[in-house]
PyMOL commands that place a pseudoatom at each C-alpha (Angstrom):
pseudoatom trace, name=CA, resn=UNK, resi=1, chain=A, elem=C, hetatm=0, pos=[-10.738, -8.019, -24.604]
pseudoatom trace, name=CA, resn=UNK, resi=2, chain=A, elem=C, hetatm=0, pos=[-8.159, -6.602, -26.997]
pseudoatom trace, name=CA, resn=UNK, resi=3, chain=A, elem=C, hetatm=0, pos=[-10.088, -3.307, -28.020]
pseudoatom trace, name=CA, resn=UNK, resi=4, chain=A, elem=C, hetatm=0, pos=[-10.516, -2.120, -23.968]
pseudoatom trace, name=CA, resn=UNK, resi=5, chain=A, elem=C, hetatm=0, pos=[-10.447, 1.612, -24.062]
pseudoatom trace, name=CA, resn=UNK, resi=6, chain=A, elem=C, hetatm=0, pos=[-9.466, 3.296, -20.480]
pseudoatom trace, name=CA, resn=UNK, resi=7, chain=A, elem=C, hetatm=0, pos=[-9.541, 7.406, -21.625]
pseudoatom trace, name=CA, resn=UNK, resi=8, chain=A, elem=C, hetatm=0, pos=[-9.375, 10.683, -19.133]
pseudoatom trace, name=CA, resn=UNK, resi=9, chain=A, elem=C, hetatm=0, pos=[-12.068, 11.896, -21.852]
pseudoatom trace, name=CA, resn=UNK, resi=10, chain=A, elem=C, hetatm=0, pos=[-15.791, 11.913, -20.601]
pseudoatom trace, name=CA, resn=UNK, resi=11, chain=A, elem=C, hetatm=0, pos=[-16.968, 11.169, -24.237]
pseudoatom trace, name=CA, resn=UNK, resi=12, chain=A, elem=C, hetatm=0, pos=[-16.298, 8.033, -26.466]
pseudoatom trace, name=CA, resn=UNK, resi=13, chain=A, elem=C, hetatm=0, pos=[-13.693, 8.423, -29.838]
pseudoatom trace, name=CA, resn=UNK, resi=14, chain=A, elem=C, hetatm=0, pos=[-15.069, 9.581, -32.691]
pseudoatom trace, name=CA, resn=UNK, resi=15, chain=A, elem=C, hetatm=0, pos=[-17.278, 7.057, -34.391]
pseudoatom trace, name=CA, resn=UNK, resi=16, chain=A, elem=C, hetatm=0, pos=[-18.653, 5.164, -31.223]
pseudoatom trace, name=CA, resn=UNK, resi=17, chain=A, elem=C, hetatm=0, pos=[-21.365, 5.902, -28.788]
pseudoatom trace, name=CA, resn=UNK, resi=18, chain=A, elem=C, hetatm=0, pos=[-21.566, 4.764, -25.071]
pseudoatom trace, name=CA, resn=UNK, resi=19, chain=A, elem=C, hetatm=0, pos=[-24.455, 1.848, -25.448]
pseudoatom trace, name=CA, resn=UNK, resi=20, chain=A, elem=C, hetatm=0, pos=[-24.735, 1.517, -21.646]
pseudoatom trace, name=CA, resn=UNK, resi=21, chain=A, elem=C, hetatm=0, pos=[-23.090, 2.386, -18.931]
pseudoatom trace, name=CA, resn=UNK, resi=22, chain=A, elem=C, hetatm=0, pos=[-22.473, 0.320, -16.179]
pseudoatom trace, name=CA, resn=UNK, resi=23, chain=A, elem=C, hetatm=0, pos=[-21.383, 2.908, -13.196]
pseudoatom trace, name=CA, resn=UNK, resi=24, chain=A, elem=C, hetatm=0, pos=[-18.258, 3.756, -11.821]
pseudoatom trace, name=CA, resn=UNK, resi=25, chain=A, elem=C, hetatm=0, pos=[-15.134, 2.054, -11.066]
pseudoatom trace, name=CA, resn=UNK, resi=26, chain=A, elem=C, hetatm=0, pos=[-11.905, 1.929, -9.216]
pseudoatom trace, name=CA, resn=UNK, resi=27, chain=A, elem=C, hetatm=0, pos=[-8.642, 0.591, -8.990]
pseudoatom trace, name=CA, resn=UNK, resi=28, chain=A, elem=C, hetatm=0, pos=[-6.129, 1.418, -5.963]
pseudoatom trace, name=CA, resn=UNK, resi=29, chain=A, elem=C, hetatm=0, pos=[-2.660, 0.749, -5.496]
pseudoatom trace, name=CA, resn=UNK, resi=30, chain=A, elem=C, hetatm=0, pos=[-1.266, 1.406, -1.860]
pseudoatom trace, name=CA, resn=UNK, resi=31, chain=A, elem=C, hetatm=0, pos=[2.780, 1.595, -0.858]
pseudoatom trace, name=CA, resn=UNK, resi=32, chain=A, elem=C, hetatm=0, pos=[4.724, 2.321, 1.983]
pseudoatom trace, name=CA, resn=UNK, resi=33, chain=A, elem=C, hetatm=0, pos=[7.606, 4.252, 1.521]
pseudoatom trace, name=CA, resn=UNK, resi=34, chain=A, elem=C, hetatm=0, pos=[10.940, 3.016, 3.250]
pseudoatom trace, name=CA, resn=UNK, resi=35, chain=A, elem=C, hetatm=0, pos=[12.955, 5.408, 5.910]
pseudoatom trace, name=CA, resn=UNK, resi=36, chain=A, elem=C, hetatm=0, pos=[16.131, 5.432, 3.608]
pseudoatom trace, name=CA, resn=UNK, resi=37, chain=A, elem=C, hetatm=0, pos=[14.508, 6.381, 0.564]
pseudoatom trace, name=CA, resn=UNK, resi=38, chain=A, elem=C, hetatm=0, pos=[12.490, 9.456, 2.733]
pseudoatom trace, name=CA, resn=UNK, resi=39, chain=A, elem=C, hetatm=0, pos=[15.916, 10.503, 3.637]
pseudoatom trace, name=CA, resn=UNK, resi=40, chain=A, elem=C, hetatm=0, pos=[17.548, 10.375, 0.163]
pseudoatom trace, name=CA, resn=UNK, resi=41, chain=A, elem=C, hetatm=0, pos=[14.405, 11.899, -0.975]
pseudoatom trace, name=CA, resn=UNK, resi=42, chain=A, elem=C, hetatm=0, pos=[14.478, 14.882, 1.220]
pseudoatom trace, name=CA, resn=UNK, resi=43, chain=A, elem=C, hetatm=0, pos=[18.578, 15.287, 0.694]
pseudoatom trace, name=CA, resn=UNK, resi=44, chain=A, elem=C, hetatm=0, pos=[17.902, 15.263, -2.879]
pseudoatom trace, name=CA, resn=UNK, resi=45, chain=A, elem=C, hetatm=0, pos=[14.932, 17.893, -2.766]
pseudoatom trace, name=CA, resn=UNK, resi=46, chain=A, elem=C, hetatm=0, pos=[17.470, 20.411, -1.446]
pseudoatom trace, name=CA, resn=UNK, resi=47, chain=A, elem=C, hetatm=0, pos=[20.064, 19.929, -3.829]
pseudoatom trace, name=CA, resn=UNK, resi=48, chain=A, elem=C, hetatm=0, pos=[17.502, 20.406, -6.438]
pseudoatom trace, name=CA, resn=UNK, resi=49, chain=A, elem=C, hetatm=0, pos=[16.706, 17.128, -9.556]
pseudoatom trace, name=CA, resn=UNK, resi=50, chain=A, elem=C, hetatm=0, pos=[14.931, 14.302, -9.899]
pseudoatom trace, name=CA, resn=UNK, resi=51, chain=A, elem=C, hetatm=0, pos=[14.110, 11.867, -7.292]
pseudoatom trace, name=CA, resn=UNK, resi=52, chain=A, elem=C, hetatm=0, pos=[14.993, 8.541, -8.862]
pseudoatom trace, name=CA, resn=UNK, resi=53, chain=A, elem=C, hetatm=0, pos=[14.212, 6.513, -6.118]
pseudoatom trace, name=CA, resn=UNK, resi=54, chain=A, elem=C, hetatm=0, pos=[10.097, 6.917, -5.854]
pseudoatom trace, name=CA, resn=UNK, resi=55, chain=A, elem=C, hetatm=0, pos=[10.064, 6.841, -9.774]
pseudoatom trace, name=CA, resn=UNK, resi=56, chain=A, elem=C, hetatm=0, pos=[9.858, 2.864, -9.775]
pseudoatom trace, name=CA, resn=UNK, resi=57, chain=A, elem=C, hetatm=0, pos=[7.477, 2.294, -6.880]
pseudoatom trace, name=CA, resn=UNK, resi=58, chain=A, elem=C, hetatm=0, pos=[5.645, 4.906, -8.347]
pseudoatom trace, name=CA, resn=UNK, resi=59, chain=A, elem=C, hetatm=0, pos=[5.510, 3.773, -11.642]
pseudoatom trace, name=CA, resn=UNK, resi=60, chain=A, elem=C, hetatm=0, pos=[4.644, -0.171, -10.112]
pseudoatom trace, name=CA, resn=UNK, resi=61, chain=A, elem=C, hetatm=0, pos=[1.681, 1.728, -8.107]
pseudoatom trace, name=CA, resn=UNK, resi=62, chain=A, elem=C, hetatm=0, pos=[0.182, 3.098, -11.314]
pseudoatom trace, name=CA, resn=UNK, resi=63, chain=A, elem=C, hetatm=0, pos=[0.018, -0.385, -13.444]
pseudoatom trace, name=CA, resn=UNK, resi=64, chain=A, elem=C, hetatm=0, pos=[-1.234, -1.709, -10.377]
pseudoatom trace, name=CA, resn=UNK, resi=65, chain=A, elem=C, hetatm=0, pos=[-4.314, 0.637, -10.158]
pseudoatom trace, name=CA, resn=UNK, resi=66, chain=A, elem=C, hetatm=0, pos=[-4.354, 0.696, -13.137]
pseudoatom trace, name=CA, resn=UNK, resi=67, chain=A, elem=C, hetatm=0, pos=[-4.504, -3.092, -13.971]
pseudoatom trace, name=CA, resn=UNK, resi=68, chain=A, elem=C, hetatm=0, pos=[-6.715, -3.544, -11.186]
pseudoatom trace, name=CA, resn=UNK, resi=69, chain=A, elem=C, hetatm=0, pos=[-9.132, -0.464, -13.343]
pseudoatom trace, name=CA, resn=UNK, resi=70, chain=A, elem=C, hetatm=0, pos=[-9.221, -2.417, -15.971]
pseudoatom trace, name=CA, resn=UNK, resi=71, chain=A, elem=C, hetatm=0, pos=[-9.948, -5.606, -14.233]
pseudoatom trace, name=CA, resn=UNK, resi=72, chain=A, elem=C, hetatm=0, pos=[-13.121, -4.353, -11.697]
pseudoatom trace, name=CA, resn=UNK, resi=73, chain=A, elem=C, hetatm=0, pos=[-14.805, -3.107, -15.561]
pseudoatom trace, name=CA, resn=UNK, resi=74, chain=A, elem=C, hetatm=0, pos=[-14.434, -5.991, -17.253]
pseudoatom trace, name=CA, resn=UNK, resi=75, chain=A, elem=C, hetatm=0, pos=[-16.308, -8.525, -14.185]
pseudoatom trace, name=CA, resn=UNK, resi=76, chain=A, elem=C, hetatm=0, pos=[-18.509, -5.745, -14.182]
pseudoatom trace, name=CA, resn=UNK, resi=77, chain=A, elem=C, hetatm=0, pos=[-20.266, -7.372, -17.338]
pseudoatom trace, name=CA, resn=UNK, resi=78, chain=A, elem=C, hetatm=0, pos=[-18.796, -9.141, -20.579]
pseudoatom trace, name=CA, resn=UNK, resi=79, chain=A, elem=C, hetatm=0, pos=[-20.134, -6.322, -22.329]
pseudoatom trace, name=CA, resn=UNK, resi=80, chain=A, elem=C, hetatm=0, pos=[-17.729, -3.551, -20.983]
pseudoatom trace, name=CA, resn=UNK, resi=81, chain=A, elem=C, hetatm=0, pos=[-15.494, -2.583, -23.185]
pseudoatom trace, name=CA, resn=UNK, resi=82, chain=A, elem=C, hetatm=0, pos=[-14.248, 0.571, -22.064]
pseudoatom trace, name=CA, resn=UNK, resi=83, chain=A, elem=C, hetatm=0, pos=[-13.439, 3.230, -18.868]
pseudoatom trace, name=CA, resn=UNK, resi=84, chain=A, elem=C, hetatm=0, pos=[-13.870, 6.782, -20.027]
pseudoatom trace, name=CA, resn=UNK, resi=85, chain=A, elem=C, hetatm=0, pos=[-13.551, 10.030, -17.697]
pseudoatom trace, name=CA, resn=UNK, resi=86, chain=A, elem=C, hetatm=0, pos=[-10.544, 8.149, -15.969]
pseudoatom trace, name=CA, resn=UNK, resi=87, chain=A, elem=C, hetatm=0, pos=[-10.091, 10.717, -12.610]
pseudoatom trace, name=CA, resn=UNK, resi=88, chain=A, elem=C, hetatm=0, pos=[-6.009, 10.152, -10.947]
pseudoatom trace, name=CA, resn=UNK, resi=89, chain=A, elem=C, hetatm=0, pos=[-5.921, 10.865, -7.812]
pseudoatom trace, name=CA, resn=UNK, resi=90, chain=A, elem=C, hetatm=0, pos=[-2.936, 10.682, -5.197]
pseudoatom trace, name=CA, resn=UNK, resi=91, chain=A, elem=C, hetatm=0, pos=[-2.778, 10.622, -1.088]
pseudoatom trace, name=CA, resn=UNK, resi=92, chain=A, elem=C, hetatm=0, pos=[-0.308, 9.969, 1.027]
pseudoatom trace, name=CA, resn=UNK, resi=93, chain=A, elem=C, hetatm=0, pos=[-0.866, 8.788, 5.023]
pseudoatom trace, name=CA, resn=UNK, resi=94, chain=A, elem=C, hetatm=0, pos=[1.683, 9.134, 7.321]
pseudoatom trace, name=CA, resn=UNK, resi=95, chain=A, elem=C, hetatm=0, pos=[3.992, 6.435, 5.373]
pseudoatom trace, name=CA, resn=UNK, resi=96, chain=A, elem=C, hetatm=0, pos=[1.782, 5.182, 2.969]
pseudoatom trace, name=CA, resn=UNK, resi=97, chain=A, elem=C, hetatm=0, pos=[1.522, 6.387, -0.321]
pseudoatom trace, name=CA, resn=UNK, resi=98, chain=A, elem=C, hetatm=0, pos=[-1.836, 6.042, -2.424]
pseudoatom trace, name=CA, resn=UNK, resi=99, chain=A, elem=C, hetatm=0, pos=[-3.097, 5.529, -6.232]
pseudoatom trace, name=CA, resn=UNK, resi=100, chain=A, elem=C, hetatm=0, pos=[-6.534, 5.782, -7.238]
pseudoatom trace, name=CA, resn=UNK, resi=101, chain=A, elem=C, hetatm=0, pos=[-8.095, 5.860, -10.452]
pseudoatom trace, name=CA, resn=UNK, resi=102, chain=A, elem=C, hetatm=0, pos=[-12.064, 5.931, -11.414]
pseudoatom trace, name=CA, resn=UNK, resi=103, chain=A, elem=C, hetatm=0, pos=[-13.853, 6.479, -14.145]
pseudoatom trace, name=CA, resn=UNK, resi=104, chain=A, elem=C, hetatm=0, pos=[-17.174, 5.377, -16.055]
pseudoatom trace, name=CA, resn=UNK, resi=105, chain=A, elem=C, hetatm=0, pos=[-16.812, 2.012, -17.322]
pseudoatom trace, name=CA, resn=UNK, resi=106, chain=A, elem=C, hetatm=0, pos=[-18.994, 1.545, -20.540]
pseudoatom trace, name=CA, resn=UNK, resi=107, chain=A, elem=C, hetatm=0, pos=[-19.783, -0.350, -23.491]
pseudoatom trace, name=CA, resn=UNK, resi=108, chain=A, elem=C, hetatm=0, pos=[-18.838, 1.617, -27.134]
pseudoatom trace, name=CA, resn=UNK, resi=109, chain=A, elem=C, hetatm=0, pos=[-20.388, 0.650, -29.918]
pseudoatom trace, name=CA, resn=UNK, resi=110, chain=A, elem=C, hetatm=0, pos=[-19.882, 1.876, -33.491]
pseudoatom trace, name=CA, resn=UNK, resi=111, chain=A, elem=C, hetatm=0, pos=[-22.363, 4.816, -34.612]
for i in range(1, 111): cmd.bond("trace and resi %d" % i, "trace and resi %d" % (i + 1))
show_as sticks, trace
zoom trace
């Protein structure tokens, strides 16, 4: 599907209506963060700037969840064509660090 929508808004783009909606999904991305990076991390925090080192693992978590959105819509039915009301949400157990994104996944159709 080349016109999949994924939107934080709760209502379709101007133009299209929701023609059904198929319920919620999810996509989660889980990573464990590494001893030396914690350290360089919390060294860094004190001297103040950006922590470089969980921008890339963080950035891989959030196509992951992402992709994996995107993916749980679309074998939902052939007829999704969309995820509105996309939710982030982030967690972090002892050492593992956690991505999840829901939202409404939907079929738009043109008013």
């Amino acid at each position: 599907m080349n016109d999949f929508l994924v939107s934080k808004l709760p209502n379709p783009p101007k133009g299209r209506i929701v023609a059904q909606d198929f319920g919620i999904v999810s996509g989660t991305s889980m990573m464990s963060r590494h001893d030396w990076v914690d350290a360089y991390a919390t060294f860094r925090s004190w001297m103040g700037g950006k922590v470089k080192s969980y921008e890339k693992p963080t950035r891989t978590a959030m196509a992951d969840a992402y992709g994996e959105l995107v993916e749980k819509a679309q074998k939902l039915d052939n007829k999704v064509n969309a995820v509105l009301a996309v939710d982030l949400d982030t967690l972090v157990i002892g050492d593992i660090i956690g991505i999840v994104l829901t939202g409404s996944a939907v079929q738009l159709e043109d008013e």
